[in-house]
VMD Tcl script that draws the C-alpha trace (Angstrom):
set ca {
  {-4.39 0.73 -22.79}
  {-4.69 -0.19 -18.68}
  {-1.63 0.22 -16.93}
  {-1.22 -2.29 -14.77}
  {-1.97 -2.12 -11.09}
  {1.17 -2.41 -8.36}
  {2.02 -4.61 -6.51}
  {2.08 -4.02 -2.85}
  {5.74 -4.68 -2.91}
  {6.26 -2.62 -5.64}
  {4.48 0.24 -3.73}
  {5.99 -0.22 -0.80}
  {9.56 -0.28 -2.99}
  {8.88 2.73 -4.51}
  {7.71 3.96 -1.13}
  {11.58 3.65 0.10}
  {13.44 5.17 -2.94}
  {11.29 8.34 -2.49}
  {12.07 8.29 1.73}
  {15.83 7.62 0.66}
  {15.48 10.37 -2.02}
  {13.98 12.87 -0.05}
  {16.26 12.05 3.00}
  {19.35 12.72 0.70}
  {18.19 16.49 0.31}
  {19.69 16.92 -2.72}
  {16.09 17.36 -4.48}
  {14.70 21.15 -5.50}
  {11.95 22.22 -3.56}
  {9.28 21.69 -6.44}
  {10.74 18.01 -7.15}
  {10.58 17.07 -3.05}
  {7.30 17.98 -2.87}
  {5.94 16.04 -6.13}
  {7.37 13.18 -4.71}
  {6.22 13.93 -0.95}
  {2.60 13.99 -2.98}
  {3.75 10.75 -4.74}
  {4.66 9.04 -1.62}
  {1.78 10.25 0.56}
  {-0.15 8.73 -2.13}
  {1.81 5.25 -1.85}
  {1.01 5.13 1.63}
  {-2.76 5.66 0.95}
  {-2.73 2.67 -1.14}
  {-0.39 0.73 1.06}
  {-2.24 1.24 4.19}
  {-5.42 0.59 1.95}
  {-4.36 -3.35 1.12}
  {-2.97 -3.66 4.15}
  {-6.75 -3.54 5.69}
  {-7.81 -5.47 2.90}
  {-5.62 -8.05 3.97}
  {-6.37 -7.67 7.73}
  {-9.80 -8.22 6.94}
  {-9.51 -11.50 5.00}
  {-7.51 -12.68 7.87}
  {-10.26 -11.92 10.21}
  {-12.75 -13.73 8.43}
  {-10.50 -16.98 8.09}
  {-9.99 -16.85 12.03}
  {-13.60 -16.01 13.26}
  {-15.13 -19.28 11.01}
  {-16.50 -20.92 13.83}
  {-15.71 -24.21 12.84}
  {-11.74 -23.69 12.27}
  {-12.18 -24.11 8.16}
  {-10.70 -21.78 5.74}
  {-13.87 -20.05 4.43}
  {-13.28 -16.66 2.55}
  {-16.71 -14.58 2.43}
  {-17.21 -11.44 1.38}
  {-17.03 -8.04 2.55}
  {-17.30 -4.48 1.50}
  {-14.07 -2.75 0.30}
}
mol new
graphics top color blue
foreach p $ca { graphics top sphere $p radius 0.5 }
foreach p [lrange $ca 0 end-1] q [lrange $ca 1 end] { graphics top cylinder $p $q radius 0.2 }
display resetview
């Protein structure tokens, strides 16, 4: 079975309990740093579709005659 990819809102979600979890201090040093990995992680992925995204927005603004025209582009 595929698990289902995340959304980048629910990355960016999950992103904030572990900054709000780790900000607490109330976590044991092996659990704070599995979800320092976990969140590191996040912001790969995060940062990641966030390019994706700036990309696609480039390519809709540069179409020299002002149409919406997607093309494509290597990830």
């Amino acid at each position: 079975m595929t698990r289902k990819e995340s959304s980048f809102e629910e990355n960016l979600n999950r992103l904030e309990k572990i900054v709000e979890d780790l900000e607490k201090g109330n976590t044991k040093l092996d659990q704070s740093l599995q979800l320092f990995e976990e969140g590191m992680q996040l912001v790969r992925v995060c940062q990641k579709k966030l390019e994706t995204v700036e990309r696609k927005v480039e390519i809709i603004l540069n179409n020299e005659e002002g149409t919406v025209e997607l093309e494509d582009f290597e990830e």
